[in-house]
N, C-alpha and C positions, 0 to 999 in steps of 0.2 A: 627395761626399767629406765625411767626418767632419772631416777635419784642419784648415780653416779656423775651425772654431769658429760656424758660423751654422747647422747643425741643432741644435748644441747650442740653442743661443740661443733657437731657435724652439719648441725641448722649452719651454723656461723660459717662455718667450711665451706660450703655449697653456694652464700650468698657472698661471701664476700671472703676469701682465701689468703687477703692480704691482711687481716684484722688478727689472727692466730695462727700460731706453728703447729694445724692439727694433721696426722695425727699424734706426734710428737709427742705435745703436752699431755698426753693418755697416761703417763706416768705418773701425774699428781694426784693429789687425794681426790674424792668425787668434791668435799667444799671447792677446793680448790678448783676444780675445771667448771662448777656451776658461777661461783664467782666469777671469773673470766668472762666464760660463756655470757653472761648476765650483761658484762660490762660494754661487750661485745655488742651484744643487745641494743643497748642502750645508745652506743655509739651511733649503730644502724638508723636510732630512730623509733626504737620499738620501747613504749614505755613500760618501766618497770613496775610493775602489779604484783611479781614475787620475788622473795627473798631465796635468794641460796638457799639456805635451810628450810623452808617449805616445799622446794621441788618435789614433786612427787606423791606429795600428802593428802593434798586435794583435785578429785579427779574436773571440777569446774572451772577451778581456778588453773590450772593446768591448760584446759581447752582455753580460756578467755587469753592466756599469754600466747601459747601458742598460734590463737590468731589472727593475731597481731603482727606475728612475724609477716613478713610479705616479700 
């Protein structure tokens, strides 16, 4: 499942390991590691198209963030 926020995390993990303490931060609530993740995101470059609390919800919008990671 996308909605807890730890594939996100692990995206972030894999491309850049110095952005987050993962898998550490696996302790926080799923808001909280989608936020991260997201910010994470962002930092990378990859525009934000969804909210935290949408993770998951929708399987399009989901694929269109997704790839966008690079």
């Amino acid at each position: 499942s996308w909605k807890d926020g730890k594939m996100f995390c692990a995206i972030v993990n894999y491309h850049d390991d110095s952005l987050m303490d993962f898998p550490e931060d696996n302790s926080k609530s799923p808001l909280e590691l989608l936020t991260k993740a997201f910010e994470c995101l962002e930092a990378m470059g990859v525009e934000p198209v969804l909210d935290p609390q949408d993770a998951g919800m929708e399987k399009k919008s989901m694929m269109l963030y997704l790839s966008l990671i690079r």
